[in-house]
C-alpha positions, 0 to 999 in steps of 0.5 A, spaced: 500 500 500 502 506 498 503 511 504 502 517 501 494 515 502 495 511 509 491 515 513 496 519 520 495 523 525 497 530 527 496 530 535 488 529 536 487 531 528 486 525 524 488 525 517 484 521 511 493 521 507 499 524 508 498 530 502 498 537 505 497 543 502 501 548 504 499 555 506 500 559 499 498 567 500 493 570 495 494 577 496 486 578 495 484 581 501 481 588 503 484 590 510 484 584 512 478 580 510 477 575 506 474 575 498 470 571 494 477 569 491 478 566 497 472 563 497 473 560 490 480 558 492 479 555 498 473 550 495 477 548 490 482 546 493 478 543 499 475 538 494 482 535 492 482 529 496 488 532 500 489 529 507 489 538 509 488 544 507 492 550 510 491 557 510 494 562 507 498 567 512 494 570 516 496 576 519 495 577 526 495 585 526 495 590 521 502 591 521 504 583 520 501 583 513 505 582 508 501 586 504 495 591 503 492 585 500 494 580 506 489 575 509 487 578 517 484 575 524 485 581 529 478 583 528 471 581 529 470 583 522 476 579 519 473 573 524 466 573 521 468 574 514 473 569 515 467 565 518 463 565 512 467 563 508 468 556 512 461 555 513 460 555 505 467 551 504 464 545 510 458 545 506 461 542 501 467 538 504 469 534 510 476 535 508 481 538 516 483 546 515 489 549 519 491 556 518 497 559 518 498 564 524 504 570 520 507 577 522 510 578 517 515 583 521 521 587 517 517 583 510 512 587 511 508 593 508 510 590 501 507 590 493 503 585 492 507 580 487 504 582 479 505 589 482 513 588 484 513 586 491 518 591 493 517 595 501 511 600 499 513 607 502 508 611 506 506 615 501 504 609 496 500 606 503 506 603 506 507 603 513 512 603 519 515 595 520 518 592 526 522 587 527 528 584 532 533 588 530 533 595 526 536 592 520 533 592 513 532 586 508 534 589 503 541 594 502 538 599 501 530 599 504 528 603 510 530 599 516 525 597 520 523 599 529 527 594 533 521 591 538 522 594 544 519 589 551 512 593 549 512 591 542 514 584 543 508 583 549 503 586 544 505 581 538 505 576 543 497 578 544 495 578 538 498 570 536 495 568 542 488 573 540 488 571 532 489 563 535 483 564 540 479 566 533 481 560 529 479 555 534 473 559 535 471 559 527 472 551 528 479 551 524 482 544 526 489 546 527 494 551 527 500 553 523 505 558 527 509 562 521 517 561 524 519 561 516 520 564 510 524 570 512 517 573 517 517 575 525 519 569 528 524 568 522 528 574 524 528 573 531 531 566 531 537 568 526 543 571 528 544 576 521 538 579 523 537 578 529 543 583 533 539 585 539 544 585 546 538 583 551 535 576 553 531 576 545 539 576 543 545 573 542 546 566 544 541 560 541 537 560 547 536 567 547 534 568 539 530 562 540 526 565 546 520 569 543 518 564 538 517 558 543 514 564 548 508 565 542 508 557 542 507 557 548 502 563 549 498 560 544 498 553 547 496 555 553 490 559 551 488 553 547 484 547 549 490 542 552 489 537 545 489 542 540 494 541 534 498 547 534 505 546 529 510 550 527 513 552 520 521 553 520 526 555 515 532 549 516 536 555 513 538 561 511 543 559 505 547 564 507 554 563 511 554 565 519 546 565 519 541 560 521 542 553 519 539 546 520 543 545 527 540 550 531 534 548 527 534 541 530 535 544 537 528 547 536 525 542 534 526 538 540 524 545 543 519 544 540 517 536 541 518 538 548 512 543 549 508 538 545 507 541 538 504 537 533 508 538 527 514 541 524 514 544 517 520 544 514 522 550 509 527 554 507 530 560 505 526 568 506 530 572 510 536 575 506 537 577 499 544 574 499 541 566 500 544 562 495 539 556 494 540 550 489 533 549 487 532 542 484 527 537 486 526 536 493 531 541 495 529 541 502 528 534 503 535 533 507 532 538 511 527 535 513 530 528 514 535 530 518 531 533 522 526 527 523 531 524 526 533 527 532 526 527 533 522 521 537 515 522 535 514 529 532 511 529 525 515 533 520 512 534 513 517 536 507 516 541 502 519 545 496 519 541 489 515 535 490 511 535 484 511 527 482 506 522 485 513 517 485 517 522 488 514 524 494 512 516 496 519 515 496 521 520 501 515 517 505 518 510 503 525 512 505 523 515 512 525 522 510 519 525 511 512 524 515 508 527 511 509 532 504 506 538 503 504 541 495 504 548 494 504 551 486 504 545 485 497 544 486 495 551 484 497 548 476 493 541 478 487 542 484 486 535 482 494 532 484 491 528 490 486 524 484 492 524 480 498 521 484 492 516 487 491 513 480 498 513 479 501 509 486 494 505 487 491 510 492 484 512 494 482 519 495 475 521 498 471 526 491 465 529 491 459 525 488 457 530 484 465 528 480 465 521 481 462 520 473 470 523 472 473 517 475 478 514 469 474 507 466 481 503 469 480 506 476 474 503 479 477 504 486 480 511 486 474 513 489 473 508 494 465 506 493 461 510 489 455 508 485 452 512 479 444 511 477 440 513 473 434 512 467 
């Protein structure tokens, strides 16, 4: 039997197969609250027959989007549109939903992408960001506010707010945004996190407010409630973060009893050098599943063959794969890597007379009437 559709477990959270679809950003939101685009997006994607369905970033304040058009979850009103949403996506399809909780920090107040994705200026309606450090991402850009105790204390709130909204909307998991270059990504490494104060300097110290959110938003959650992390393995550039001190959070992490660790990398600087090839993360991934005991990892970047991401499940280097562009060119990839590998996915019936002639059991038991 194939394991990518073997049915797994995130903490409480059971899971049809190990397919998840990894949080891609849309940028077609209106201060903060979700479209119809959305709609269309999140209904596609939920009826793909994947194990998981994330959510795009989602900021937990203004300030923490990526951009203007960035999804939010800091208000009654992103809340409830938010809502509506997921109502009519449920509607539809059993699939589990996750969001991923984001602030964007120093990457904040950015164009969208079809626009350049460059630092927006105030007068184009960009704002002030806030990072660990007053060191810009890019040479050449205006740095960004170092957060001081009261700043860190009001981010710690808004995650914790933003997590106690998500659970209420029913959301089945949550995803913390560690990765890609964003907030919790900027204080963990040492390129661009330079503060001299207990958020700085040693690995301990860098370390110390992403696991005070993970720990801020467990505790507001109840105690089975599946909350995982997403982390970049590495910076790519020499002297910043790398996959040895990713392991030590980890295990910091399987300690505070997340239920996964999502394993990217790359974000933080313009200088990164990245080899991309097929699976280029997956060592990553690997070598951090192997100093773990129990925690899932889930690998992403470059999975686009049904063929390739069972084998990392075959080989142990992974626990689960997650699909990103790949799955905005074919919505549809989970039906077609379980003809491929002898799998079963669950499909709509209203699609079950698509089934292929020579794949009587793609969709497990269905039956077509008619006169």
């Amino acid at each position: 039997m194939s394991l990518l559709f073997t049915p797994t477990q995130l903490g409480t959270l059971k899971l049809n197969n190990r397919i998840v679809i990894a949080p891609m950003c849309q940028y077609s939101a209106q201060d903060g609250i979700v479209s119809d685009w959305h709609l269309m997006h999140l209904g596609s994607l939920a009826l793909s027959g994947a194990g998981l369905l994330i959510i795009e970033a989602t900021a937990v304040e203004p300030d923490g989007r990526i951009s203007p058009a960035d999804v939010g979850l800091w208000s009654d009103e992103t809340e409830a549109a938010l809502g509506k949403v997921l109502q009519a996506v449920r509607r539809y399809s059993n699939m589990p939903l996750a969001i991923q909780l984001a602030h964007a920090g120093r990457k904040a107040s950015s164009q969208i992408p079809w626009e350049g994705g460059q630092l927006l200026q105030a007068e184009h309606g960009g704002w002030s960001t806030w990072s660990a450090s007053a060191i810009p991402h890019g040479a050449t850009e205006t740095p960004p506010l170092a957060l001081d105790q009261a700043g860190i204390a009001r981010v710690k709130r808004a995650f914790v707010d933003a997590a106690v909204r998500a659970h209420r909307l029913g959301i089945d998991s949550i995803e913390l945004h560690a990765a890609h270059g964003y907030l919790m990504h900027q204080f963990l490494s040492p390129l661009s996190n330079q503060r001299e104060d207990e958020y700085g300097g040693s690995l301990e110290n860098r370390m110390r407010l992403p696991l005070e959110i993970v720990d801020a938003v467990k505790a507001a959650l109840p105690a089975d409630y599946p909350v995982g992390v997403r982390i970049s393995a590495s910076d790519w550039v020499e002297g910043g973060w790398d996959l040895a001190q990713s392991i030590v959070l980890a295990q910091a992490l399987e300690q505070r009893g997340c239920a996964f660790i999502h394993v990217s990398s790359g974000g933080l600087s313009p200088r990164q050098q990245i080899p991309l090839e097929p699976g280029y993360q997956v060592h990553f991934a690997a070598a951090i599943k192997a100093a773990l005991s129990h925690l899932p990892v889930i690998a992403v970047g470059l999975i686009t063959e049904a063929e390739h991401a069972e084998q990392i499940l075959q080989d142990q280097q992974a626990d689960l794969i997650a699909i990103a562009r790949g799955i905005l060119y074919d919505p549809h990839w989970p039906w077609h890597a379980a003809a491929k590998l002898g799998g079963t996915v669950e499909a709509p019936p209203q699609y079950w007379r698509s089934q292929p002639r020579d794949q009587k059991a793609l969709f497990g038991e269905t039956r077509i009437g008619g006169r």
